[in-house]
N, C-alpha and C positions, 0 to 999 in steps of 0.2 A: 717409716718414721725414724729419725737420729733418735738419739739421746740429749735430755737436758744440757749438759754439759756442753754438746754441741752448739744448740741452740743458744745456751748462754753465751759463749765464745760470737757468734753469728752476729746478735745482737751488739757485745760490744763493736765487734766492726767495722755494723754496718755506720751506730754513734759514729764510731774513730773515723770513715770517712765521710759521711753528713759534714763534720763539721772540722775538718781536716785536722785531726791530732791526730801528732807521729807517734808510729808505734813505740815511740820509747815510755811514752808519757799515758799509753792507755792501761799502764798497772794502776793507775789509780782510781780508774773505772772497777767499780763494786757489783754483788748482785746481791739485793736487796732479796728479791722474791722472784722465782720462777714456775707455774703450775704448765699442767700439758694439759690439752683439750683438744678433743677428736683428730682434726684438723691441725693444729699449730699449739706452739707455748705462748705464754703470757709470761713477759720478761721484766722486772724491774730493776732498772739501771740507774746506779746512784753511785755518788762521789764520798768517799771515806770520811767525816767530819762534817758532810754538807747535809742539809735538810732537803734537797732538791734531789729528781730523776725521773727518770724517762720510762714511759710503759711501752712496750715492744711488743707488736704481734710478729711471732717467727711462723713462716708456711713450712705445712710437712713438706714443701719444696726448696726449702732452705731460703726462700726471698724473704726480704722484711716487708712489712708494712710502713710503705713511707711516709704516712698520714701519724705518728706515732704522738701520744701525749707529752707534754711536760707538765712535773707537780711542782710545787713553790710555795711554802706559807710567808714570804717574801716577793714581795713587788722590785720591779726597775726603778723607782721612784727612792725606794730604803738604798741606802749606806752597802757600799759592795766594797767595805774593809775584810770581810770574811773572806774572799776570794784572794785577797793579797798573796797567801802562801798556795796556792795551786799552781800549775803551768799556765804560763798565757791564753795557747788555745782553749784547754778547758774551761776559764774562767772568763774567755771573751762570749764562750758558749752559751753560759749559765749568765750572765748578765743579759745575754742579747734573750736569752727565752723569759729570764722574770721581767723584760720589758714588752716583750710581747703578751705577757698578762692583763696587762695593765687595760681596764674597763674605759672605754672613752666613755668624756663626758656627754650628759644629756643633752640632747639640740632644746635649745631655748624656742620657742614659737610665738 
């Protein structure tokens, strides 16, 4: 098994190419929370100012899990003047996941 540290590093990334931000711009990637468990870490990836980030499972074989969460007490629907001062990519990122939150409506019958 790595080290945390690894794993955190790993996690960022794997984000940084999911959703293709250049490495110049992944300092702004955080680490919110990271635990180990048997098998792999539990990685929380978040943005410096932002209320949003990503849960990571890292394998004791360095892969990610590419099924990974995102959290958002903000919807795609809400105002993305907060994202104004981020980099592009980052903030096309976090827009496109809190619109993939968003609950369809109920089928009428």
């Amino acid at each position: 098994m790595f080290s945390q540290k690894e794993a955190e590093k790993l996690a960022i990334d794997f984000l940084s190419n999911d959703w293709e931000v250049p490495d110049t711009e992944q300092d702004w990637f955080t680490i919110r929370y990271a635990r180990q468990e048997p098998s792999w870490y539990i990685v929380e990836v978040g943005i410096e100012g932002c209320p949003d980030y990503w849960i990571l499972q890292v394998y004791d074989t360095g892969e990610c899990d590419p099924c990974y969460t995102f959290v958002s007490p903000l919807s795609g629907s809400q105002d993305t003047d907060d994202l104004q001062e981020l980099p592009e990519s980052i903030a096309k990122a976090i827009a496109f996941e809190r619109g993939s939150q968003e609950i369809a409506p109920t089928a009428k019958v």
